[in-house]
mmJSON file of the N, C-alpha and C atoms, coordinates in Angstrom:
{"data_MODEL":{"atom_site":{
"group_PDB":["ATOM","ATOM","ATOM","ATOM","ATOM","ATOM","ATOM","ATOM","ATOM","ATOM","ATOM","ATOM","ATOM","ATOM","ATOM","ATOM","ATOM","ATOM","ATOM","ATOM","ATOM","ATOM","ATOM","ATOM","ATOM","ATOM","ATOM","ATOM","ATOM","ATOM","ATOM","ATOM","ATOM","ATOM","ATOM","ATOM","ATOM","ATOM","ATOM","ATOM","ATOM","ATOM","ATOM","ATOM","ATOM","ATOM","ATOM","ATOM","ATOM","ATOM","ATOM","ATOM","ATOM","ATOM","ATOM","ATOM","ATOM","ATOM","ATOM","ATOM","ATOM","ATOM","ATOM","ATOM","ATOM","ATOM","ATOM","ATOM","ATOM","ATOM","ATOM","ATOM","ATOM","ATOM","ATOM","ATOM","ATOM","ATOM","ATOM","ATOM","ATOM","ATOM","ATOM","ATOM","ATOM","ATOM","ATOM","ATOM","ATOM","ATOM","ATOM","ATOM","ATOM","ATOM","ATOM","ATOM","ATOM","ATOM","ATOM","ATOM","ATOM","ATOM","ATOM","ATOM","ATOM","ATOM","ATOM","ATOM","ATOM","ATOM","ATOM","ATOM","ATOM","ATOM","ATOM","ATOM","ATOM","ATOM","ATOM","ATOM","ATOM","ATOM","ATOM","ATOM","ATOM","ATOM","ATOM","ATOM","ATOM","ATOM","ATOM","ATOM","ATOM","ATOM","ATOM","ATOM","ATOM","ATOM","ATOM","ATOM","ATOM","ATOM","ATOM","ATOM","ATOM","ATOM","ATOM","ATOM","ATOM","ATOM","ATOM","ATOM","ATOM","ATOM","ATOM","ATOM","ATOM","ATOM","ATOM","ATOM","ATOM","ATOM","ATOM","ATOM","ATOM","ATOM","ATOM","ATOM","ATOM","ATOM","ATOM","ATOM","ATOM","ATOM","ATOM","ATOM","ATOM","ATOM","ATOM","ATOM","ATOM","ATOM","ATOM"],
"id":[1,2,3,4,5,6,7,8,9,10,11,12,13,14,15,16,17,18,19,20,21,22,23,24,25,26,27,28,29,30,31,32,33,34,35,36,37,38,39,40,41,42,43,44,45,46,47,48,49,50,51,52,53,54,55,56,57,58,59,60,61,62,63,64,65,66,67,68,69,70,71,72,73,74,75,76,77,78,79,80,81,82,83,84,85,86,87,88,89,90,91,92,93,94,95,96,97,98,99,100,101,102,103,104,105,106,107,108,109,110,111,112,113,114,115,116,117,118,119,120,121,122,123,124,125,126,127,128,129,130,131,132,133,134,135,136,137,138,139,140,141,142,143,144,145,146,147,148,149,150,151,152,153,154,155,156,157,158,159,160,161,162,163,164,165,166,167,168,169,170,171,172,173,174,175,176,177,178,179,180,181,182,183],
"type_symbol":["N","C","C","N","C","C","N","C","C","N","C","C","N","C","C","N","C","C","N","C","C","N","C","C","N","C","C","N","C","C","N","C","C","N","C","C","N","C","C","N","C","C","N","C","C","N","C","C","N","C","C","N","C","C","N","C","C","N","C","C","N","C","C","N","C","C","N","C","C","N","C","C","N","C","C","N","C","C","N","C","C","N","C","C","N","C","C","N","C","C","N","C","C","N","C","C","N","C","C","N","C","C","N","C","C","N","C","C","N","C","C","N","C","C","N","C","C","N","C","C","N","C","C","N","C","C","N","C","C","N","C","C","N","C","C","N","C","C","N","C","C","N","C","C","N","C","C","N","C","C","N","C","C","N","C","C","N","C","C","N","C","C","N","C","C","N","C","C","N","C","C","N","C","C","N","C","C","N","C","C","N","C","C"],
"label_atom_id":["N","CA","C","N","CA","C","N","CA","C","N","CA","C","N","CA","C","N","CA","C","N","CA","C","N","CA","C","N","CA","C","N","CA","C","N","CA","C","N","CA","C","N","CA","C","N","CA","C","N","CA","C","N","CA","C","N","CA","C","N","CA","C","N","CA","C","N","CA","C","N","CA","C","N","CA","C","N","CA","C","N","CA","C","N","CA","C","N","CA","C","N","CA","C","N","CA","C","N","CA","C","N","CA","C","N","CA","C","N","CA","C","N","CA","C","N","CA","C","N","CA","C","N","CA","C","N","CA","C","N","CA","C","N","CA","C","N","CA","C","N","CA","C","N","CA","C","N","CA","C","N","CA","C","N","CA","C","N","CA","C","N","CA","C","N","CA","C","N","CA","C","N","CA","C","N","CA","C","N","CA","C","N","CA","C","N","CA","C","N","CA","C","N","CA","C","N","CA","C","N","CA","C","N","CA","C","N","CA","C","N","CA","C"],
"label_alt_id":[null,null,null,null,null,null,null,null,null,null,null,null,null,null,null,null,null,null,null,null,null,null,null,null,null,null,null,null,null,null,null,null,null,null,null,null,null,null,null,null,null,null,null,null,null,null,null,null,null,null,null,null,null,null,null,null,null,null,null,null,null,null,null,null,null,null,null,null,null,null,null,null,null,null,null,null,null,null,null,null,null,null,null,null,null,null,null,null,null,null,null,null,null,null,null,null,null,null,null,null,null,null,null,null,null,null,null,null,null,null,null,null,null,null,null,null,null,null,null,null,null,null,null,null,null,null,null,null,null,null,null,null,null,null,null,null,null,null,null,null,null,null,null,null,null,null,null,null,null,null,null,null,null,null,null,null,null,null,null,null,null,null,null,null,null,null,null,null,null,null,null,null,null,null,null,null,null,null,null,null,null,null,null],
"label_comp_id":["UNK","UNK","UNK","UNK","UNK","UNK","UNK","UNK","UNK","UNK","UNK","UNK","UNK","UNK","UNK","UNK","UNK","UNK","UNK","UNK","UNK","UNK","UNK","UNK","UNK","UNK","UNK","UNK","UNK","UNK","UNK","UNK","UNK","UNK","UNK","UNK","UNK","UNK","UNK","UNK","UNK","UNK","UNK","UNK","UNK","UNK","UNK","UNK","UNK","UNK","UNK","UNK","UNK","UNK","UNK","UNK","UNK","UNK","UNK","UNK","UNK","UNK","UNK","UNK","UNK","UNK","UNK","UNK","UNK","UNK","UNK","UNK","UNK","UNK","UNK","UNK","UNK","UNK","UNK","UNK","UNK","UNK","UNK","UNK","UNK","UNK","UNK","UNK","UNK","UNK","UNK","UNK","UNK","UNK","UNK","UNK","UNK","UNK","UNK","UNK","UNK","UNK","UNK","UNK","UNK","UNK","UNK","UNK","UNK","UNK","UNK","UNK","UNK","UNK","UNK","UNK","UNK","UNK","UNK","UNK","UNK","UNK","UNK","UNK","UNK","UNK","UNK","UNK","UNK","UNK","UNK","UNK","UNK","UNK","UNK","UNK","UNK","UNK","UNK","UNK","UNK","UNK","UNK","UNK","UNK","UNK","UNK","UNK","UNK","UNK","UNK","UNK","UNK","UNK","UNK","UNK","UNK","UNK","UNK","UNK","UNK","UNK","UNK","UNK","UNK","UNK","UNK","UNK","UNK","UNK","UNK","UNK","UNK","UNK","UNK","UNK","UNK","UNK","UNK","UNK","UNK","UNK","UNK"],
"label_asym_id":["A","A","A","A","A","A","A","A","A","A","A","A","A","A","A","A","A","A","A","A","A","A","A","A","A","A","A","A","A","A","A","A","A","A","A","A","A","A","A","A","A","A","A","A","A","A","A","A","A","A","A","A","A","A","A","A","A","A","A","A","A","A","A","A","A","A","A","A","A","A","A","A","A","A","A","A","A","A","A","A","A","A","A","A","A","A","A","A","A","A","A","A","A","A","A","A","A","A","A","A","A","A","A","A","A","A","A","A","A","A","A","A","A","A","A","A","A","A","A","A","A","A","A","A","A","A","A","A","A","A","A","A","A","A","A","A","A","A","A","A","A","A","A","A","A","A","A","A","A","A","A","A","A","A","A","A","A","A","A","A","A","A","A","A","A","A","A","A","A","A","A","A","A","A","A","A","A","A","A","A","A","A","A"],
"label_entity_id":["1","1","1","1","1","1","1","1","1","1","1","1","1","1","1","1","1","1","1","1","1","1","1","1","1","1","1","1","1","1","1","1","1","1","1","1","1","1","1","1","1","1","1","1","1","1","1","1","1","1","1","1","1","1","1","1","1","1","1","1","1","1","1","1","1","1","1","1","1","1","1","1","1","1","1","1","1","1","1","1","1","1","1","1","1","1","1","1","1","1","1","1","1","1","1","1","1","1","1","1","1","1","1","1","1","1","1","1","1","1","1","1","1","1","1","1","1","1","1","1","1","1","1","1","1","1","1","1","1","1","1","1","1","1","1","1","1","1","1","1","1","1","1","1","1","1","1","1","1","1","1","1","1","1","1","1","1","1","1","1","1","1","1","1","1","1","1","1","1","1","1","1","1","1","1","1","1","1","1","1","1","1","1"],
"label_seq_id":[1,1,1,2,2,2,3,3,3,4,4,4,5,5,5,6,6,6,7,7,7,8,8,8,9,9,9,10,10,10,11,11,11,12,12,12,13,13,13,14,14,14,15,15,15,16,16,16,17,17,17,18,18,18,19,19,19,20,20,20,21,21,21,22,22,22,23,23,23,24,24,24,25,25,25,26,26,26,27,27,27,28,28,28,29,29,29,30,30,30,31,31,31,32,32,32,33,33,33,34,34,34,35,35,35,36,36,36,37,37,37,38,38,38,39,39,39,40,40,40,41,41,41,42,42,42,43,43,43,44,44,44,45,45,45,46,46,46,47,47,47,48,48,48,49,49,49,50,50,50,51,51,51,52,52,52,53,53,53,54,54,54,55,55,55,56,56,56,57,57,57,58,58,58,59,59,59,60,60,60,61,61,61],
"pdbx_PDB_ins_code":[null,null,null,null,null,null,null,null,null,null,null,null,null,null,null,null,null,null,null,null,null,null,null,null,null,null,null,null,null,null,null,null,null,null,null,null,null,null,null,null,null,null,null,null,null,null,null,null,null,null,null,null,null,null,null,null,null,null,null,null,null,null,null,null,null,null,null,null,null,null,null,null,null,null,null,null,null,null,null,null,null,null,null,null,null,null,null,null,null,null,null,null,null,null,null,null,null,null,null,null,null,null,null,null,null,null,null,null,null,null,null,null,null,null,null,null,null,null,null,null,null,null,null,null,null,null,null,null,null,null,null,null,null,null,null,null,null,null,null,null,null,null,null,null,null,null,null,null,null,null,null,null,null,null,null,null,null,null,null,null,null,null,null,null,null,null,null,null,null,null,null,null,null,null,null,null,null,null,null,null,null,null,null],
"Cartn_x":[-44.105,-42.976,-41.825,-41.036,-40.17,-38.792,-38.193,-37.112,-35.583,-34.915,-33.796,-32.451,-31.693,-30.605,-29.828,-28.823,-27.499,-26.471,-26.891,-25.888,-26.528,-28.076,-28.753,-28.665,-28.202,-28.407,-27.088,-25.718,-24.514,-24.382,-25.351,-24.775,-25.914,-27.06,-27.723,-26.771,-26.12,-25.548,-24.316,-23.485,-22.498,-22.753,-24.309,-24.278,-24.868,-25.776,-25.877,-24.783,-23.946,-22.749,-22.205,-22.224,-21.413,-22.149,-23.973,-25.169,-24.482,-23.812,-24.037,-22.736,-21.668,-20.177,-20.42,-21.484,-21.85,-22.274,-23.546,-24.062,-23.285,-22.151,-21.274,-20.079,-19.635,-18.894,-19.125,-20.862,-21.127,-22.009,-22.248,-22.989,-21.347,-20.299,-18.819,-18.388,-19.039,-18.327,-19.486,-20.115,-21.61,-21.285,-21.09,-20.658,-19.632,-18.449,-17.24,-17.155,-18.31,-18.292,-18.546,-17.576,-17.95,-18.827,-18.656,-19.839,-21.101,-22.303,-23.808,-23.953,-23.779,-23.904,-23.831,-22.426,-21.493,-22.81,-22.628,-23.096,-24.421,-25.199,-26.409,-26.406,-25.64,-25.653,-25.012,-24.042,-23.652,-24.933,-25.51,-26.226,-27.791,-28.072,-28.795,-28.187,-27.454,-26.331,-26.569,-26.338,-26.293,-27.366,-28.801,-30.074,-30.523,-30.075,-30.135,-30.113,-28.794,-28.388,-29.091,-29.329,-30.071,-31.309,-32.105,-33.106,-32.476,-31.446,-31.378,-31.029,-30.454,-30.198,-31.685,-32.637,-34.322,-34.59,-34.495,-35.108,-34.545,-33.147,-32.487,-32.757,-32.905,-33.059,-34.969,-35.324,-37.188,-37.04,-36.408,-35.625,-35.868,-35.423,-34.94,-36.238,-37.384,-38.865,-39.336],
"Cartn_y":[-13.776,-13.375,-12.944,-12.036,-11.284,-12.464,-12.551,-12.872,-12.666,-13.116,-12.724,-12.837,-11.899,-11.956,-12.315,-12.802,-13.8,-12.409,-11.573,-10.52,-10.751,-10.577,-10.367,-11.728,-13.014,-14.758,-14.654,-13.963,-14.338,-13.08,-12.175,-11.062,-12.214,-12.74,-13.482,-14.089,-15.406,-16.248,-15.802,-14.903,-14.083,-13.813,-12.96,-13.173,-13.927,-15.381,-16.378,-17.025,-17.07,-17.435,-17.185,-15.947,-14.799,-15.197,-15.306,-15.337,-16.815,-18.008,-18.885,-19.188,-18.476,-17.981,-17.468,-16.655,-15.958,-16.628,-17.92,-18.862,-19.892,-20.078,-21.217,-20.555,-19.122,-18.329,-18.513,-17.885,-17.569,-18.567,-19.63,-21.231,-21.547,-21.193,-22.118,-21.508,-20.08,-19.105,-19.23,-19.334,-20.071,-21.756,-22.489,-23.276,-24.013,-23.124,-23.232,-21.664,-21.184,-19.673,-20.572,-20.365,-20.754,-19.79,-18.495,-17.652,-17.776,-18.072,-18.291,-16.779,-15.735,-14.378,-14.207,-14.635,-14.399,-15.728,-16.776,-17.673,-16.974,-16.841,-16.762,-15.103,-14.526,-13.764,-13.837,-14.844,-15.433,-16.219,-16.427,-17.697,-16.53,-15.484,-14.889,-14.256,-13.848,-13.445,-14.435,-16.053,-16.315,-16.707,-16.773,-16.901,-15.875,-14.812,-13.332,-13.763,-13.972,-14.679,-15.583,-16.368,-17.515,-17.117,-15.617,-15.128,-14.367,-14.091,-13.284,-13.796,-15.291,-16.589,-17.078,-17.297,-17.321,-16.116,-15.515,-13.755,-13.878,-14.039,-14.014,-15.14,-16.35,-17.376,-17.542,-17.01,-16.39,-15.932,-15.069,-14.427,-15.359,-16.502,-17.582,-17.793,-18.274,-19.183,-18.009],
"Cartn_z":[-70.084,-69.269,-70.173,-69.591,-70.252,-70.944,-71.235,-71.97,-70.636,-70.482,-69.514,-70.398,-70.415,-71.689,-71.004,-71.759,-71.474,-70.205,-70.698,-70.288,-68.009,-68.585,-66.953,-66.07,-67.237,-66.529,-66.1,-66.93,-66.562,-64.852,-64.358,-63.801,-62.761,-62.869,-61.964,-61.049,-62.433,-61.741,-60.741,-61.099,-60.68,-58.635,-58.776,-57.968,-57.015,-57.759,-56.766,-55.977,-57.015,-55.896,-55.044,-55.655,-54.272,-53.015,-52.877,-51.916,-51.326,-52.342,-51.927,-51.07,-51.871,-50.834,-49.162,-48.888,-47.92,-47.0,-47.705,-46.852,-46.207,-47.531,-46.679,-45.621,-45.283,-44.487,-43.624,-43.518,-42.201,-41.71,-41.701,-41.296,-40.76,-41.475,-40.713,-39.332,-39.756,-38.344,-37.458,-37.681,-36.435,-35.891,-36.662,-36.566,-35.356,-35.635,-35.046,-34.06,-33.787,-32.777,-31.109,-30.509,-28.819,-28.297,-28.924,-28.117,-28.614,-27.404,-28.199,-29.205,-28.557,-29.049,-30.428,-30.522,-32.016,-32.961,-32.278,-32.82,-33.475,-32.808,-33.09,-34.203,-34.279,-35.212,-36.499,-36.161,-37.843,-38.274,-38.099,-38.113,-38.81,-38.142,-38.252,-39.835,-40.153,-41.003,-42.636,-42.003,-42.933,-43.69,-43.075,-43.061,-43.504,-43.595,-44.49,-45.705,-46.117,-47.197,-48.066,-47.206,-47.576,-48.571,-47.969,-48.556,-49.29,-49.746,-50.902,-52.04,-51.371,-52.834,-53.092,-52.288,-52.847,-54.032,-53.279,-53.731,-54.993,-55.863,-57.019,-57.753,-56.924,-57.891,-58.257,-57.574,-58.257,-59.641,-59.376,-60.896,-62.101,-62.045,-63.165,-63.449,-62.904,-63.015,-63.293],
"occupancy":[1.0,1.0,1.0,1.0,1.0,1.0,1.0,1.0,1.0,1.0,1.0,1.0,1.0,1.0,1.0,1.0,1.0,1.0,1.0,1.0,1.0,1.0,1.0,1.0,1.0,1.0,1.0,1.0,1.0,1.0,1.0,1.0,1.0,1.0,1.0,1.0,1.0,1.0,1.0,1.0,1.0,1.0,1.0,1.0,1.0,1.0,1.0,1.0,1.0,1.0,1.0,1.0,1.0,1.0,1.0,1.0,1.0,1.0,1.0,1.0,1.0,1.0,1.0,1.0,1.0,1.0,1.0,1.0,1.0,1.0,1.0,1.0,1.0,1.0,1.0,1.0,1.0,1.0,1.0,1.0,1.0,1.0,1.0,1.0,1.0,1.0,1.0,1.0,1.0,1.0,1.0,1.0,1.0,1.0,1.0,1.0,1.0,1.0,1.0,1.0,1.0,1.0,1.0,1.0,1.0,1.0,1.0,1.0,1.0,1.0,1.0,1.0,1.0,1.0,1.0,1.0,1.0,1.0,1.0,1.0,1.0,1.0,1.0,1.0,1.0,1.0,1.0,1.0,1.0,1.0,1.0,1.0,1.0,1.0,1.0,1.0,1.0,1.0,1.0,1.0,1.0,1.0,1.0,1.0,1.0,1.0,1.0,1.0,1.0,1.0,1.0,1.0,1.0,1.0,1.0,1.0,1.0,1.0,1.0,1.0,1.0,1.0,1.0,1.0,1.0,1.0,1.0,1.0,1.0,1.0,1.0,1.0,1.0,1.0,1.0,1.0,1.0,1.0,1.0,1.0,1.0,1.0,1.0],
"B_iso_or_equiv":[0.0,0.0,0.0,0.0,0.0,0.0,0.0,0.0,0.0,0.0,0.0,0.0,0.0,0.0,0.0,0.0,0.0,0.0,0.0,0.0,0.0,0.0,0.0,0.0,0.0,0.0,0.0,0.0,0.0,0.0,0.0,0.0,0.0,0.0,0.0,0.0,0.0,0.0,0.0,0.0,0.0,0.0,0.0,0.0,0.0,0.0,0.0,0.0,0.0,0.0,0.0,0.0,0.0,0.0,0.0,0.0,0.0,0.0,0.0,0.0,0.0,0.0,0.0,0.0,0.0,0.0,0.0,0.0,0.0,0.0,0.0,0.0,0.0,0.0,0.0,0.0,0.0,0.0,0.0,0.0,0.0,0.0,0.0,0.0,0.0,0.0,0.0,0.0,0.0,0.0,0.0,0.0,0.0,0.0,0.0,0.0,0.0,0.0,0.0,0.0,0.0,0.0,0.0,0.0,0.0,0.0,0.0,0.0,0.0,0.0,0.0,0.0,0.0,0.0,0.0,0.0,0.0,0.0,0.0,0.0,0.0,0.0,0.0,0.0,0.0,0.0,0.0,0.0,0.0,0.0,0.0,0.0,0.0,0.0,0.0,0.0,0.0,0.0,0.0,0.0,0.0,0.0,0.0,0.0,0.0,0.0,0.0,0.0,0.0,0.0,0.0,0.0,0.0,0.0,0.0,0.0,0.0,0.0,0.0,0.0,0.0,0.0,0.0,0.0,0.0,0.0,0.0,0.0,0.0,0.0,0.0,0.0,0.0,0.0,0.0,0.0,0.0,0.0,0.0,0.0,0.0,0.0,0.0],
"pdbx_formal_charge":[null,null,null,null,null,null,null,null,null,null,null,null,null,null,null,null,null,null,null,null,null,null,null,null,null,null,null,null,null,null,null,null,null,null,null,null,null,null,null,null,null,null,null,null,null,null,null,null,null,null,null,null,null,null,null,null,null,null,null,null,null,null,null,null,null,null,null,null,null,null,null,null,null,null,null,null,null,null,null,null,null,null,null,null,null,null,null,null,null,null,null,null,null,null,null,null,null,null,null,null,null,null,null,null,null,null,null,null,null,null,null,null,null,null,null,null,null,null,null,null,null,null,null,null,null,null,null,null,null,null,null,null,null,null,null,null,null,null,null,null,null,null,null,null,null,null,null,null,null,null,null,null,null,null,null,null,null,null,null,null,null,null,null,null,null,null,null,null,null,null,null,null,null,null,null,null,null,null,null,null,null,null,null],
"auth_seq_id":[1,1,1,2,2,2,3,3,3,4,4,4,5,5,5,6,6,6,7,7,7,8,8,8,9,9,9,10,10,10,11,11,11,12,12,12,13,13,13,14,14,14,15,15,15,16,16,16,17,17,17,18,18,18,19,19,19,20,20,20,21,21,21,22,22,22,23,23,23,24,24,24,25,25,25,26,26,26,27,27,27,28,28,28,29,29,29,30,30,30,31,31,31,32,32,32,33,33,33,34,34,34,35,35,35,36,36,36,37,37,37,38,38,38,39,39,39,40,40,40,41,41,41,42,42,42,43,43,43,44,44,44,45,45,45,46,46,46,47,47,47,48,48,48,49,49,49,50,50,50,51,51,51,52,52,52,53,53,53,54,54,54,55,55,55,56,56,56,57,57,57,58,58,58,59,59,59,60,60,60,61,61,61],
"auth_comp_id":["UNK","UNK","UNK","UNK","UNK","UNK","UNK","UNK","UNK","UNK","UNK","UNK","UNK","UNK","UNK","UNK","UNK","UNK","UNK","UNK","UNK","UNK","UNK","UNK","UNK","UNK","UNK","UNK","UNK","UNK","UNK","UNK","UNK","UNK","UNK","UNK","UNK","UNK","UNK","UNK","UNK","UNK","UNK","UNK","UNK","UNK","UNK","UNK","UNK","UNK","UNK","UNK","UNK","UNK","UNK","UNK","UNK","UNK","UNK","UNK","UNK","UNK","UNK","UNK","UNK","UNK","UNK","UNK","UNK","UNK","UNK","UNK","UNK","UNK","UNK","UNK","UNK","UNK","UNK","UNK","UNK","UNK","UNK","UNK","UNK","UNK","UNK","UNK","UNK","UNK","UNK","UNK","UNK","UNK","UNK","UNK","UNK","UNK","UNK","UNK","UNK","UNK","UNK","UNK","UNK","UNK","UNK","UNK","UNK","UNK","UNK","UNK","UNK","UNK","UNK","UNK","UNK","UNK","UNK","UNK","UNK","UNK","UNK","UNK","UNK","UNK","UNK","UNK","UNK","UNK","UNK","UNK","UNK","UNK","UNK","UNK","UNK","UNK","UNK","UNK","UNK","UNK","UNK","UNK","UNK","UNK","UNK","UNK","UNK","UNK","UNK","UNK","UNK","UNK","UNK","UNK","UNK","UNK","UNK","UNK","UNK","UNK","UNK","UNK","UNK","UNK","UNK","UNK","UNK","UNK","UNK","UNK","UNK","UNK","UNK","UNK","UNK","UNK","UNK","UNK","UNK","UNK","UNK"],
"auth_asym_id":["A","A","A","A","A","A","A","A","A","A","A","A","A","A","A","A","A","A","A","A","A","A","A","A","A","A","A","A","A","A","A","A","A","A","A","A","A","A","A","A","A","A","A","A","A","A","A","A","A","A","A","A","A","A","A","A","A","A","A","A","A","A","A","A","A","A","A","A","A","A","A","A","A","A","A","A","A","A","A","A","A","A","A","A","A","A","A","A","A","A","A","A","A","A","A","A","A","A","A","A","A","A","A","A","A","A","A","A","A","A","A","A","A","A","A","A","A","A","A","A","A","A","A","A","A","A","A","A","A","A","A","A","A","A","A","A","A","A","A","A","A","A","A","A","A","A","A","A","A","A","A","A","A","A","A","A","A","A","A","A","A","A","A","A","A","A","A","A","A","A","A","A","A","A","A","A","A","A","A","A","A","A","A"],
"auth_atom_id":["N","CA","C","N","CA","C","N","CA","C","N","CA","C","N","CA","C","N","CA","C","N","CA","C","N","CA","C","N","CA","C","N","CA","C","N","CA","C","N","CA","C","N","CA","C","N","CA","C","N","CA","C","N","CA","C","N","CA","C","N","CA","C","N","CA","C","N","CA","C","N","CA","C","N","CA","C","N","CA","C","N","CA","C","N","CA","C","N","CA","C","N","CA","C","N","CA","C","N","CA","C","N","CA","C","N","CA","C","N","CA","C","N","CA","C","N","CA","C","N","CA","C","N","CA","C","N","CA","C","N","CA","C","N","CA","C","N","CA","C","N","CA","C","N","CA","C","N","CA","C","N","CA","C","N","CA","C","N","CA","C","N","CA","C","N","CA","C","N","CA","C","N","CA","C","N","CA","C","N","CA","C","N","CA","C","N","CA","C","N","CA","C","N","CA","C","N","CA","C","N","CA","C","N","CA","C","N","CA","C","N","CA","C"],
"pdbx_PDB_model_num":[1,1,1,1,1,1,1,1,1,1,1,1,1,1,1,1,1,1,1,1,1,1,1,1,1,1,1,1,1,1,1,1,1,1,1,1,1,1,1,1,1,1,1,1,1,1,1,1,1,1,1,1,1,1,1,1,1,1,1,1,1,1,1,1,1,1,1,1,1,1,1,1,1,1,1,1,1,1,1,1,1,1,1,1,1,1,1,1,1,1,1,1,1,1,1,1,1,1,1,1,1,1,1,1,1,1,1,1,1,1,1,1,1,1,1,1,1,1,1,1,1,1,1,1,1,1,1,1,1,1,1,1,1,1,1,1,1,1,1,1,1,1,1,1,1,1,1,1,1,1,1,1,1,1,1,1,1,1,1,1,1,1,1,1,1,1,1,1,1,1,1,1,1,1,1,1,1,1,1,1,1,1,1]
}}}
């Protein structure tokens, strides 16, 4: 397996967070949404997310 340079681990991590900023947004606005509607599409939203913090952190292993 390839080598991952400091330059591609620091731009990884960069944006796991961001993925992991996203997850904790939109789980709060589902959360605290009175409408099922809204609800269920933050929620859908942040479960997006969720797979794109998988998808990046594959990356690492």
């Amino acid at each position: 397996m390839n080598q991952i340079s400091e330059k591609e681990l620091s731009a990884l991590n960069d944006l796991l967070s961001g993925e992991e900023l996203l997850i904790r947004k939109f789980q709060v606005l589902a959360d605290n949404s009175t409408d099922n509607e809204m609800q269920a599409k933050f929620q859908e939203i942040s479960n997006a997310h969720k797979e794109h913090f998988r998808s990046l952190y594959s990356q690492l292993g």
